[in-house]
Structure formats: structure tokens, C-alpha cells
N, C-alpha and C positions, 0 to 999 in steps of 0.2 A: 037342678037350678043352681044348687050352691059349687057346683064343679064347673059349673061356667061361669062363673060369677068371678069364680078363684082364678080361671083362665085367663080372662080378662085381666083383671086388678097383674097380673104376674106381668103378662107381658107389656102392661101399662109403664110397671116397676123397671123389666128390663132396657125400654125403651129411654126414660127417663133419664138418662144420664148424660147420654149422646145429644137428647131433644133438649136438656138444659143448658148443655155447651152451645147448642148451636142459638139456640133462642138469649143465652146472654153476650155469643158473640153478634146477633143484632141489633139489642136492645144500647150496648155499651161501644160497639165499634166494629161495624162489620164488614173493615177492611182487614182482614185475617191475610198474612202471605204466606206464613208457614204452622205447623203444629207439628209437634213430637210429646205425642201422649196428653199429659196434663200442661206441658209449656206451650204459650202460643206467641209468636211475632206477629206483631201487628203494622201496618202501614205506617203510622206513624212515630214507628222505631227507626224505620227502613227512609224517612223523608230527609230524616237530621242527618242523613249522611250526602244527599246530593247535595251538591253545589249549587248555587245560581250560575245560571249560564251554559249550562250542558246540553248538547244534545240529548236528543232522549234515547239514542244506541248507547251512550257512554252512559247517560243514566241507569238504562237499563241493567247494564253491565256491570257497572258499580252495586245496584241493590243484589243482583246474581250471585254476584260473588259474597257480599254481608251474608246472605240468608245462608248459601254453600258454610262460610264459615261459624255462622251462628249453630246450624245443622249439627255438623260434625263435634264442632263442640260439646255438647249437649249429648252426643253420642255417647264421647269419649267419655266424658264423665259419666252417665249411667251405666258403661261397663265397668269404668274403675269402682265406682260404688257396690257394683254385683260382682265384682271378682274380688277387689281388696279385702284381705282378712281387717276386721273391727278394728285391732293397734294400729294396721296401716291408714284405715280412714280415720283416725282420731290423728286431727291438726291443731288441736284447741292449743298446744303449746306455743307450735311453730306460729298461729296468729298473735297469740297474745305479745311472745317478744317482739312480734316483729311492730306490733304495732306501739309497745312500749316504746322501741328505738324511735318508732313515726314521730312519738310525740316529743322525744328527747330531742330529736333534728330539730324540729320545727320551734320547740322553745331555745334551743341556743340561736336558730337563725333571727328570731324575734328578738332578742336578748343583744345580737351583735350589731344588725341593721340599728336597732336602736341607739347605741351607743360609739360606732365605731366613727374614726376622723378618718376620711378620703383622701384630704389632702396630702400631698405628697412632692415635697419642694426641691429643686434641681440639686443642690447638695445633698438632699437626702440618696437620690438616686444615682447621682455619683461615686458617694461614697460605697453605696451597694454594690454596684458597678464593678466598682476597684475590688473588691471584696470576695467575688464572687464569679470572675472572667470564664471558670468553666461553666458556666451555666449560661453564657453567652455566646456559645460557638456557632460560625453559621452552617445551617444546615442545606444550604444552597449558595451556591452564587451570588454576590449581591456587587450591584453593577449602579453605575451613572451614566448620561449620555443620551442618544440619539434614538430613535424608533422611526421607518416610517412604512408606510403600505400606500403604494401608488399605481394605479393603470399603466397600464407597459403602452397603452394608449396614448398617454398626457401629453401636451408639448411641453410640458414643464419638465420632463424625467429628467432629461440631459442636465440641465441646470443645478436642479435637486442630486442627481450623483456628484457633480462635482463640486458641490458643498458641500456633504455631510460630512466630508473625513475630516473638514475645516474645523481648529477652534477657536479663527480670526473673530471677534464681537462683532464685527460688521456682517462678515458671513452667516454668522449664526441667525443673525434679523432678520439678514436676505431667507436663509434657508424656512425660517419660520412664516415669514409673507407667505411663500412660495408653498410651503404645507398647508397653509391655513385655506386657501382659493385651488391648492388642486389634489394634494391625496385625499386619499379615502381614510386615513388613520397614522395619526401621528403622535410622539410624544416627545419632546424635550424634561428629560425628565430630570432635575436638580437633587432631588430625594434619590435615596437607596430603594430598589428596587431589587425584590429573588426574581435568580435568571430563570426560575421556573416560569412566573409569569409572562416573561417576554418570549418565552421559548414558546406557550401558547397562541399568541400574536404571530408569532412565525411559525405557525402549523408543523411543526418539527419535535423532535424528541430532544428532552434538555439534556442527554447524554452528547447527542451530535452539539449543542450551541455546547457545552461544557469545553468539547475538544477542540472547536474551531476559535475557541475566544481562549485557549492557554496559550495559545502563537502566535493569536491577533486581536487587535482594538475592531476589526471590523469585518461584517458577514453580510454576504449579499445570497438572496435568491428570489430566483421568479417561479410562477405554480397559480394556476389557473385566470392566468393574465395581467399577473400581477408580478411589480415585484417591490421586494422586500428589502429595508436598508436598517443594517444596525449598525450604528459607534458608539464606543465603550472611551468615556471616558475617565472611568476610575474603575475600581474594580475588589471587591475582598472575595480570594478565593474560600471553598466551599472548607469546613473546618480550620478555619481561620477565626478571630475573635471579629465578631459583629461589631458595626462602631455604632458609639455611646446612642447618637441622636435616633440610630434605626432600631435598638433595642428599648430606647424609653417606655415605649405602652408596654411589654412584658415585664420590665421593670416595677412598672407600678402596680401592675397586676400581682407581682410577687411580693411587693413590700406589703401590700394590702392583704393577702393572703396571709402572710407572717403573723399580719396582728392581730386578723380572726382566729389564730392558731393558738396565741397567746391570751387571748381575751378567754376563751373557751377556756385553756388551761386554768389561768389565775382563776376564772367562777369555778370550776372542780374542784381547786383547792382550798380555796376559802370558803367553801361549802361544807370538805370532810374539817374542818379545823373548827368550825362554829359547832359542827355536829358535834366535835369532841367534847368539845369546851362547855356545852351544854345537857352532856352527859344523854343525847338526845341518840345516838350512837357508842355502842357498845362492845369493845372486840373483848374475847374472853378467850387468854389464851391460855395454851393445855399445863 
């Protein structure tokens, strides 16, 4: 009686473990997608990554692939665990500094957003400007003038080619009418403009508009019913110095840069000099 009894009560015991797992993945959420031993994903890990708006192939697809990479992950680390000698799984260092610097980032960025002037006035960035011309070379083409993309259809073409190369004022109004009611895409552009950009509008490689505009103000082509009309009316070749008005937002970006450079600096330093002065820091040398 009591060797059955034990029989029982054992494989109650052995059962137990698997029958808890599965009875707390009912009780608490038993939308289970995947499990790897003691980890489990659950459905509502796998939700916070679809979108609104998906099919439910691209959804599906999308959660396939999480859980594939959730998977493997989880792999990977239970064999680094089981194969890395003990020194190599101890990280306690590599977190700790790393999270030291986390917080030293994050307090100088609170430190500088707080205190820093944005502003940055047209003599400021001129005089930078002037100061600092290699750091304004272009690194493209940078062009003024004409774009346009019209139907090799239009009855308006004719007209339109035989303006663009125009820089009569009258012509230019006409030619702008005339883009405005029949291409498909135009630009009169007054602003500096990299010839990479226009080189994309003309479905072309900016090496070929590179070499067509060192000999010419003007490049025509046609390519899938269309064609295409460019006039250059200014132009700064590619490492040549950028002019002032086209480089200003990098400008400002760098003046701006500078002084978070210098704010951080000056707090370091009159941090180690109060520590001195306060005896609060102490070098003791040999």
C-alpha cells in the first residue's frame, strides 16, 4: 500500500513542473508564441511590434521573424553561458563603466541644453566662415538655374525648349507659366542646389551630369517619354569653396557645436580646481 502510495505522490512530483508551467501560462496569459526552457514570449511582446495598418502576411512576417530572432538569441547566449570560462562571463566591469559614462553623457547633455545660447548672428558666421574656408569645400556640384521634366507628349515642348537656355526676365515668366500648366516637374531654382540632387531628377549618374555641365550651362535628355531640360545658371565646381549663404546651417551647426565643446570643457575644469581648492581631491605624488 505504501509503495503505491510513493508511486503516485512521485509521478505527481515529476509531473508537476511542466503541469505548473502550463496551468500559469493559462491563468496569467495564454497566448504563449514561443518557449526556450524557462523563457517564454508571449503575444503581447510579439503585438508591440506590428504596425497599424499591415496586412496580416506582412504581419505575420514581421512577428516570424521577432520570435526567429528572439529564438536564436536566447540560444546564443545559453551556449556562451555553458561554454565561456567564469572570467569570460563576468561583465560586472564592462557594465558598470559603461553605465558610469551613461550617466556622465546624460548629465553633461542636461547641464549644456540647459544653459547653452543658440543663437548665432550673420557676423558671427561670417567671421567663421572666413576663418575656417577648408572646412567649407564642396563636396558636390553646387549649381543655380533651370530643371524641368515634361511629356515628349505636351504641345507646350517646343516653346518650353526654346526658353530654357533664355535669361531674358520676360522669358523666364513665360517659361515658368508654361511649366506651371504643362510639365510634370519643374524647378527654377534661385538657391544653391548639389548636382547630386538634380542628377536624381534626371535619372542619371552624377558622374555623367558632372562631365556634361564642365563644357556646358545645358543637358537635355529624353527616357521613358519624357524629356528632361537642365540650365545652369551659376555654378561652383565640386572642391571649390561653398558659398557663404549655402554653407550657413552647417555653419551654425558647428558654431554650436564649439560651445557645447567649451561648456563641457570649462564644467571639467572648474570642477577639478574647486576639488583642489577644497582639499576634496587629493593627488599624492611619489
Amino acid at each position: 500500500m505504501n509503495g503505491r502510495f510513493a508511486v503516485k505522490v512521485t509521478a505527481i512530483l515529476l509531473a508537476f513542473p511542466l503541469a505548473s508551467c502550463q496551468l500559469y501560462d493559462r491563468i496569467f496569459n495564454d497566448e504563449v508564441v514561443a518557449r526556450i526552457g524557462n523563457e517564454v514570449l508571449y503575444r503581447k511582446d510579439t503585438d508591440k511590434i506590428v504596425g497599424h495598418g499591415l496586412s496580416p502576411e506582412d504581419s505575420a512576417r514581421i512577428v516570424s521573424q521577432y520570435i526567429n530572432l528572439w529564438a536564436k538569441n536566447r540560444l546564443l547566449l545559453n551556449l556562451a553561458e555553458n561554454n565561456l570560462s567564469k572570467a569570460d562571463r563576468n561583465v560586472d566591469a564592462y557594465l558598470e563603466e559603461y553605465r558610469q559614462q551613461l550617466l556622465i553623457y546624460r548629465y553633461q547633455k542636461q547641464y549644456v541644453e540647459e544653459r547653452i545660447d543658440t543663437v548665432v548672428g550673420e557676423s558671427e558666421c561670417r567671421a567663421f566662415y572666413d576663418a575656417n574656408p577648408h572646412s567649407f569645400l564642396a563636396q558636390v556640384s553646387l549649381v543655380k538655374g533651370i530643371f524641368v521634366k515634361i511629356s515628349n507628349d505636351s504641345p507646350n515642348l517646343p516653346m518650353i525648349m526654346s526658353l530654357y537656355k533664355s535669361i531674358d526676365p520676360d522669358d523666364r515668366e513665360e517659361l515658368e507659366r508654361l511649366c506651371y500648366t504643362s510639365a510634370e516637374n519643374y524647378y527654377l531654382f534661385d538657391d544653391w542646389v548639389g548636382l547630386d540632387v538634380i542628377a536624381r531628377e534626371l535619372g542619371t549618374e552624377l558622374s555623367e551630369c558632372e562631365e556634361v555641365l564642365s563644357s556646358s550651362h545645358y543637358m537635355r535628355k529624353e527616357s521613358l517619354g519624357y524629356t528632361y531640360l537642365l540650365a545652369i545658371d551659376d555654378r561652383v565646381p565640386k572642391g571649390e569653396l561653398a558659398p557663404f549663404d549655402y554653407s550657413q546651417d552647417k555653419i551654425r551647426d558647428m558654431i554650436i557645436s564649439r560651445r557645447k565643446q567649451d561648456m563641457i570643457s570649462t564644467l571639467e575644469r572648474n570642477l577639478l580646481d574647486e576639488a583642489v581648492t577644497s582639499d576634496k581631491l587629493k593627488i599624492y605624488s611619489k
